[in-house]
VOVEXNU-573907 format. One line per field, with one value per residue (C-alpha): residue in one letter; x, y, z; residue number from 1. Coordinates in Angstrom, 1 decimal. Layout:
VOVEXNU-573907
residuo <- (A,...) .
X <- (X,...) .
Y <- (Y,...) .
Z <- (Z,...) .
num <- (NUM,...) .
end
This chain:
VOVEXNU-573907
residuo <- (X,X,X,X,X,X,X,X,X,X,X,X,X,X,X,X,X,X,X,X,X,X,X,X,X,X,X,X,X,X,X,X,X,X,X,X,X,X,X,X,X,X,X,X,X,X,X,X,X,X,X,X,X,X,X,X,X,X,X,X,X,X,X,X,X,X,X,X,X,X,X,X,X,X,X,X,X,X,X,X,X,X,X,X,X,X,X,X,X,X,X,X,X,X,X,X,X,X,X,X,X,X,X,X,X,X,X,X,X,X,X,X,X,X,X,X,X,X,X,X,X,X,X,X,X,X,X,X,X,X,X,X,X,X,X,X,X,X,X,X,X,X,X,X,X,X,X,X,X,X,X,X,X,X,X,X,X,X,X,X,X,X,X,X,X,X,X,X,X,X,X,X,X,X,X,X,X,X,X,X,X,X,X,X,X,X,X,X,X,X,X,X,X,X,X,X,X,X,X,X,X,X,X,X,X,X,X,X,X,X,X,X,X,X,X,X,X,X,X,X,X,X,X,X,X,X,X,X,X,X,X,X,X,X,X,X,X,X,X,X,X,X,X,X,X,X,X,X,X,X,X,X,X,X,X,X,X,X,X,X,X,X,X,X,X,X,X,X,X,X,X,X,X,X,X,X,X,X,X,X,X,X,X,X,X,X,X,X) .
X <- (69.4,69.0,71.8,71.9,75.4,77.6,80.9,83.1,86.1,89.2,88.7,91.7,92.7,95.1,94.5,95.4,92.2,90.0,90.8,89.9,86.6,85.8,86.6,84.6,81.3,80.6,80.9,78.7,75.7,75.9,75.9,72.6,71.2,71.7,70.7,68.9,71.2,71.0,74.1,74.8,78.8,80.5,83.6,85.6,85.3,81.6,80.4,78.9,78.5,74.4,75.4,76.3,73.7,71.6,74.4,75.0,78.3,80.7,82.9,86.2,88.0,91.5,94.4,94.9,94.7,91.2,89.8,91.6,89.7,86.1,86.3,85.2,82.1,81.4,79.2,80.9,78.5,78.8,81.5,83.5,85.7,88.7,89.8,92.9,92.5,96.2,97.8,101.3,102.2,100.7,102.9,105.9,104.5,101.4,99.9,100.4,97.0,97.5,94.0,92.3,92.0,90.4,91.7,89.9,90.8,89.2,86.6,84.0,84.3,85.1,81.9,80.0,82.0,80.7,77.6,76.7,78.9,81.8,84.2,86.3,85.5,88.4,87.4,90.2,90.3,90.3,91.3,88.9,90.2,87.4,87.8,86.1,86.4,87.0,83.1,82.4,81.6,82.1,83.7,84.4,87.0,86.9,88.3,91.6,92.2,95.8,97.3,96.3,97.5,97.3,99.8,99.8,98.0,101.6,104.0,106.9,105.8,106.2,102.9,103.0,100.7,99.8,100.4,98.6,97.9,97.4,97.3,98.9,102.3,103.9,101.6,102.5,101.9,104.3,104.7,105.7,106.5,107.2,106.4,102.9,102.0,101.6,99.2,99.0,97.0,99.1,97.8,99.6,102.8,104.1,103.3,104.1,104.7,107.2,109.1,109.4,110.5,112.6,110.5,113.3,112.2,108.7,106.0,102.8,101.9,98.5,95.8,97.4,96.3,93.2,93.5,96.8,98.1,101.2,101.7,104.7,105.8,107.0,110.0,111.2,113.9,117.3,117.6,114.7,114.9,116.8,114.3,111.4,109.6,109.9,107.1,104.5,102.4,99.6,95.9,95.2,93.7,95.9,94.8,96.6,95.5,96.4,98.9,98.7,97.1,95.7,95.8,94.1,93.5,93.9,93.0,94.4,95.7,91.9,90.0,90.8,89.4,90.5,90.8,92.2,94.6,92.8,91.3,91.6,91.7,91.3,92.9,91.6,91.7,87.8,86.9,84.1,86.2,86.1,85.1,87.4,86.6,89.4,89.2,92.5,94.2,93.6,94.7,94.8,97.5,100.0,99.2,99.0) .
Y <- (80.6,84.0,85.7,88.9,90.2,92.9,94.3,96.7,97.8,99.7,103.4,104.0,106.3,103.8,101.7,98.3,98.9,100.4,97.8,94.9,96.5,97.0,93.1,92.3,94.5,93.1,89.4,90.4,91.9,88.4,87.0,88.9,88.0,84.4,83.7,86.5,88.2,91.6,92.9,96.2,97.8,100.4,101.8,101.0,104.7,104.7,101.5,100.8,98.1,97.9,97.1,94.2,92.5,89.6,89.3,85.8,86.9,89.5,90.2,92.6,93.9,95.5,93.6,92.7,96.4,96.6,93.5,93.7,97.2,95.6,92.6,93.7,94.0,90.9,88.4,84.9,83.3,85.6,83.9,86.6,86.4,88.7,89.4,90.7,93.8,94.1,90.6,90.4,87.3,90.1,93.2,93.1,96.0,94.4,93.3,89.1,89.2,86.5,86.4,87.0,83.8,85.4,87.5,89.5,87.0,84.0,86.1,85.0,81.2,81.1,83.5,80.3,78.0,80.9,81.2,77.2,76.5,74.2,76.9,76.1,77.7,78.4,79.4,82.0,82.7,86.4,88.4,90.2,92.8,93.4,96.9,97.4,101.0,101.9,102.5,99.3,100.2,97.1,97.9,95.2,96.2,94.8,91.8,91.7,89.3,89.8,91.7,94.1,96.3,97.9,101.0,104.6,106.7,109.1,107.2,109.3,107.7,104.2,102.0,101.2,97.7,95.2,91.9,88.5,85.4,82.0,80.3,78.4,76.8,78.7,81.8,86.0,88.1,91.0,94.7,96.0,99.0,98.7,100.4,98.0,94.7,93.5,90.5,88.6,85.9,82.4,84.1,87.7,86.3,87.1,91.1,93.7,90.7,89.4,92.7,93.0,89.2,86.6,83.8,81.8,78.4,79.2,76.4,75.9,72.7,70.6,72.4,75.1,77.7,77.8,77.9,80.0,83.3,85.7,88.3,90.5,93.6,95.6,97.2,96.2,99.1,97.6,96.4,94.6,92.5,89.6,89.3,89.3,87.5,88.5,86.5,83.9,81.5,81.1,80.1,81.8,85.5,88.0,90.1,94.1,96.8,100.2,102.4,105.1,108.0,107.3,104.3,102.5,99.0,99.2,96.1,95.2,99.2,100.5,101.9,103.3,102.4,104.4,104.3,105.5,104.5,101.4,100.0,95.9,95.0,91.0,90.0,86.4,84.4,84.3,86.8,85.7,83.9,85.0,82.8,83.4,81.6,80.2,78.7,76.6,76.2,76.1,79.1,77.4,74.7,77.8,79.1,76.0) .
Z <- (67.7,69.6,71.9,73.6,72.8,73.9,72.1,73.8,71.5,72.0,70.6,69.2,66.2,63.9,60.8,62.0,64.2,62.0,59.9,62.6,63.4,59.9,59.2,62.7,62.1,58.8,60.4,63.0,61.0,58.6,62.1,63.0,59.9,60.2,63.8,64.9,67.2,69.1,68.9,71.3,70.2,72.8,73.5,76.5,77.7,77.5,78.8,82.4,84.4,83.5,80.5,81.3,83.5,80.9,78.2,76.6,75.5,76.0,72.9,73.9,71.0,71.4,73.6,77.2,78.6,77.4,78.6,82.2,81.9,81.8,82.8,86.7,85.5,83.8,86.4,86.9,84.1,81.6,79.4,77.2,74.1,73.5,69.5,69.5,67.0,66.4,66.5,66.8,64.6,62.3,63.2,65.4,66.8,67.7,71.0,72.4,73.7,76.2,76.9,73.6,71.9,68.6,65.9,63.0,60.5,62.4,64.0,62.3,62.7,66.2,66.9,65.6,68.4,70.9,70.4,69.7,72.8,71.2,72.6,75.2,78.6,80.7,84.5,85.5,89.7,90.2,93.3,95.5,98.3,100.8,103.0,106.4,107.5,111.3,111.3,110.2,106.6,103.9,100.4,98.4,95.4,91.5,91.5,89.6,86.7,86.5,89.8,92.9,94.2,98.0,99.0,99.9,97.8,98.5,95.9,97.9,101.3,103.5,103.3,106.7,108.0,109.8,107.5,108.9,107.1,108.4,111.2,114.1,113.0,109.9,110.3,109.7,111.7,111.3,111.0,108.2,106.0,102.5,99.1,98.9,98.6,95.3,95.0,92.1,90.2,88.3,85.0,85.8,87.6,84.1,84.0,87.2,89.6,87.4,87.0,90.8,92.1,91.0,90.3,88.6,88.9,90.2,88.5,90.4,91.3,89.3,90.2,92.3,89.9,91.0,94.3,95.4,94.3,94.7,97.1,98.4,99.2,96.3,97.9,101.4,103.3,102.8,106.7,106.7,103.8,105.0,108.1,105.8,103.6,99.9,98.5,98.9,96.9,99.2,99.5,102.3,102.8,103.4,106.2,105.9,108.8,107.6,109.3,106.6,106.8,103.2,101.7,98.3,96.8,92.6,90.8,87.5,87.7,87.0,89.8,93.0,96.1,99.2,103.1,106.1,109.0,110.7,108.2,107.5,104.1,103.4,99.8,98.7,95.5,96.0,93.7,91.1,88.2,84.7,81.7,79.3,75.8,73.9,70.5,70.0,72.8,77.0,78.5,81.7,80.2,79.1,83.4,84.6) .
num <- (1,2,3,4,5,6,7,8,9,10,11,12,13,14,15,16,17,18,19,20,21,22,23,24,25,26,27,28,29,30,31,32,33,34,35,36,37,38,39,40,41,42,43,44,45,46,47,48,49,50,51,52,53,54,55,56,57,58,59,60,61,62,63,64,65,66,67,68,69,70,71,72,73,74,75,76,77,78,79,80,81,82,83,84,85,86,87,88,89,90,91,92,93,94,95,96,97,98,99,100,101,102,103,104,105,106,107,108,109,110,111,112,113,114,115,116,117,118,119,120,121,122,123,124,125,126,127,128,129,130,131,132,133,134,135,136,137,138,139,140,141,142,143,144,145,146,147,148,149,150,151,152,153,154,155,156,157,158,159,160,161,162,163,164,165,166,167,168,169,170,171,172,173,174,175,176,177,178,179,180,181,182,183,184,185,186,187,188,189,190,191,192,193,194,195,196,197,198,199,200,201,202,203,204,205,206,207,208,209,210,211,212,213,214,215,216,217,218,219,220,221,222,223,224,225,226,227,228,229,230,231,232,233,234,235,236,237,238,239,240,241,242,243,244,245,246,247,248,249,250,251,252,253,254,255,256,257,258,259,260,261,262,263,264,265,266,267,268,269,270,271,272,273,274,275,276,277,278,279,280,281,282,283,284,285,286,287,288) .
end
């Protein structure tokens, strides 16, 4: 068995993940040793999208920030398994990791499951915001695992848009000045979106997890919020043209991409989807 593997890891100064990649190296060079790996190990601050392109596996070690950090640059085929270097059923001050589905102390046997492809694969949709300029210019954003966001780049000042989505009976077309429009995937309802909606008795449908997402303005001015929607679960595109001066679309809170007052930006669920290998359980059952 050969595989060409990549590990990016969390640099980070305390024990608990000194420790982890301690416990994680010496699996991986009996690993190499045994099957004949290559075996390339960065941090998250120095990696690049290159290295990337032709993995068999992408191995992220730290917690949920760190893989949300990379994962943009991991292709649709390129499955990727998260350790979580600082587990909390360890330490109370440790880190969930909902979407690392290894740990240090089982590292080492669910590497095997990896790499002889008994894992399980779970396909996670991902967002992608597309910008065309008033010159006609394409930019297509990251595609966010967990949320995206699209406001003025001014915190202190009114995104101001254009909001469309759907059509004939039941469609938006509205104008509309909030604090941003938060967009969302099933697997992040439960971070930022959460904070800024009631979703009290919010369950998707079978299936629906796949196909729909969140999205809604964070912060609607106190007349207008009873004439407005608040938020939708939606499988259509959501169609934004800028009336800001400056405006940017941040996905998963990494990257920044900017434009200008009449710009259209289109945010889908059509993003490439991540797979995400988990070793005991389906992360898609616990998101539906």
């Amino acid at each position: 068995m050969s595989a060409d593997i990549l590990v990016v890891y969390k640099k980070n100064f305390e024990a608990v993940h000194d420790r982890s990649m301690i416990a994680i190296e010496a699996a991986l060079e009996r690993a190499v040793q045994e099957k004949k790996l290559r075996v390339d190990i960065t941090a998250r601050e120095k990696v690049r999208r290159s290295d990337f392109i032709g993995r068999d596996l992408v191995i992220v070690i730290g917690g949920d920030g760190t893989l949300t950090s990379i994962a943009h640059s991991v292709d649709a085929d390129t499955p990727v398994m998260g350790v979580n270097s600082h587990p909390i059923e360890e330490d109370s001050e440790g880190s969930v990791g909902f979407f690392m589905g290894s740990d240090p102390n089982r590292f080492e046997e669910d590497l095997k499951q990896a790499l002889e492809g008994t894992a399980r694969v779970n396909i996670l949709p991902r967002l992608q915001a597309e910008i065309v300029t008033t010159s006609g210019n394409v930019i297509r954003c990251d595609p966010a695992l967990n949320d995206l966001l699209v406001a003025n780049t001014h915190q202190y000042q009114p995104s101001r848009y254009r909001l469309q989505r759907g059509k004939g009976e039941g469609a938006i077309d509205i104008i509309q000045q909030s604090s941003g429009m938060l967009f969302s995937t099933s697997s992040g309802r439960g971070a930022w979106f959460q904070h800024s909606f009631d979703l009290s008795g919010f369950e998707p449908a079978d299936g629906e997890a796949a196909t729909h997402y969140l999205v809604g303005p964070r912060e609607l001015p106190s007349d207008w919020r009873y004439t407005n929607p608040d938020w939708s679960w939606t499988n259509q595109p959501t169609v934004l043209i800028s009336d800001m001066h400056r405006g940017y679309v941040v996905s998963d809170g990494w990257d920044e991409y900017h434009f200008t007052r009449g710009a259209t930006i289109t945010v889908s669920i059509d993003g490439p989807p991540l797979r995400l290998l988990t070793f005991r359980d389906w992360l898609v059952d616990s998101t539906n």
